[in-house]
C-alpha positions in Angstrom: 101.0 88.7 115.5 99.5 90.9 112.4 99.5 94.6 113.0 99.3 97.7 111.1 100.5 100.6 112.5 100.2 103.9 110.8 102.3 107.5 112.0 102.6 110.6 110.2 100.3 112.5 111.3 100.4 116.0 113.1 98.6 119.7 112.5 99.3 121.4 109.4 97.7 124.2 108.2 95.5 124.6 105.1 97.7 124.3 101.8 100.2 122.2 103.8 101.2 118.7 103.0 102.2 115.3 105.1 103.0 111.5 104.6 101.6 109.3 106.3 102.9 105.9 106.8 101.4 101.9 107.5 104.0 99.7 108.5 102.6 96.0 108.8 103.7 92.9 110.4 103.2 89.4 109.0 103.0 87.7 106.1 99.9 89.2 104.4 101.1 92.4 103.2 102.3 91.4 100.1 99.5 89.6 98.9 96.7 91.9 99.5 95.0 95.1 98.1 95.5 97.9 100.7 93.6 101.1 101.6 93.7 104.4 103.8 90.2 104.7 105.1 89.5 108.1 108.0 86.7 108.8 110.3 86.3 112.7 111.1 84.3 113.4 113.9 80.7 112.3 114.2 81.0 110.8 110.8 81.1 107.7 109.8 84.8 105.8 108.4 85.3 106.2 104.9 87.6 104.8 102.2 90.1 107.4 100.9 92.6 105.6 98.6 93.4 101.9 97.6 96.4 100.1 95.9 96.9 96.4 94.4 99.4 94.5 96.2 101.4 95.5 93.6 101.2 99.0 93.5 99.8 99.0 89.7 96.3 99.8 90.6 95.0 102.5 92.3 91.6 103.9 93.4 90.9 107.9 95.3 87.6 109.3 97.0 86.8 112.3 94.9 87.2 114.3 97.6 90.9 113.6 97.6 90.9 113.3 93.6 94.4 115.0 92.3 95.6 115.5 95.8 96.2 112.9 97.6 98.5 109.6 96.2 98.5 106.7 97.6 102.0 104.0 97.3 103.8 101.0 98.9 106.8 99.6 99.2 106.5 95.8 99.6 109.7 95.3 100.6 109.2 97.3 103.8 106.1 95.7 104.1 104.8 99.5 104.6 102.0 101.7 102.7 101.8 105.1 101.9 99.8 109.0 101.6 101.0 111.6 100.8 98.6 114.2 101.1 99.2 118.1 99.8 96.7 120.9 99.2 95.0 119.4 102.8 92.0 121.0 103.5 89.8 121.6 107.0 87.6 118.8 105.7 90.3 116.7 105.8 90.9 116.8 109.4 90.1 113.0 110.9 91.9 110.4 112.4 93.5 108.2 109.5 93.8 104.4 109.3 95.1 101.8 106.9 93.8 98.5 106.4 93.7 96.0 103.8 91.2 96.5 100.6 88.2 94.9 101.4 88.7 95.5 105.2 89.3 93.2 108.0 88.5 94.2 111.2 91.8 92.0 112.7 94.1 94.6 111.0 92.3 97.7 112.3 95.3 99.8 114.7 95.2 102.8 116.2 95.3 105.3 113.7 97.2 108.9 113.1 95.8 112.7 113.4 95.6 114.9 110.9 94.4 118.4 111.9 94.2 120.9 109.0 93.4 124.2 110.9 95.2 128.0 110.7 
């Protein structure tokens, strides 16, 4: 069964900094460009970072230009964000998923809460 399942998450206050993580099952991770994507709430989800399967490439929203970075380690089969300088408007629930996304891989998703 393919999952991606994504932890790391938590409150942290403005200025603060946390990894998140994206640990997938099956055979696909290797192969395929991956992204973080988040939904805040009442918006819609957006793309916040991608990678090529082989962690050359890489691609940031401008909002999370220069402080956000976005890695993987293919042989833990397991994406990563580290996020510092986090801001209030980066509060949202955070999700990884491959790069363009497929709605089999969508999981459950991590909180981030950036508030004093």
């Amino acid at each position: 069964q393919v999952r991606l399942v994504e932890s790391g998450g938590g409150l942290v206050q403005p200025g603060g900094s946390l990894r998140l993580s994206c640990a997938a099952s099956g055979g696909f991770f290797r192969v395929r460009r991956m992204a973080w994507y988040r939904q805040a709430p009442g918006k819609q989800r957006e793309l916040v970072a991608d990678i090529s399967s082989g962690g050359v490439t890489t691609n940031y929203a401008d909002s999370v230009k220069g402080r956000f970075t976005i890695s993987r380690d293919n042989a833990k089969n397991t994406a990563y964000l580290q996020m510092n300088s986090l801001k209030p408007e980066d509060t949202a629930v955070y999700y990884c998923n491959t790069y363009p996304v497929d709605s089999v891989y969508w999981g459950q998703g991590t909180q981030v809460t950036v508030s004093s």
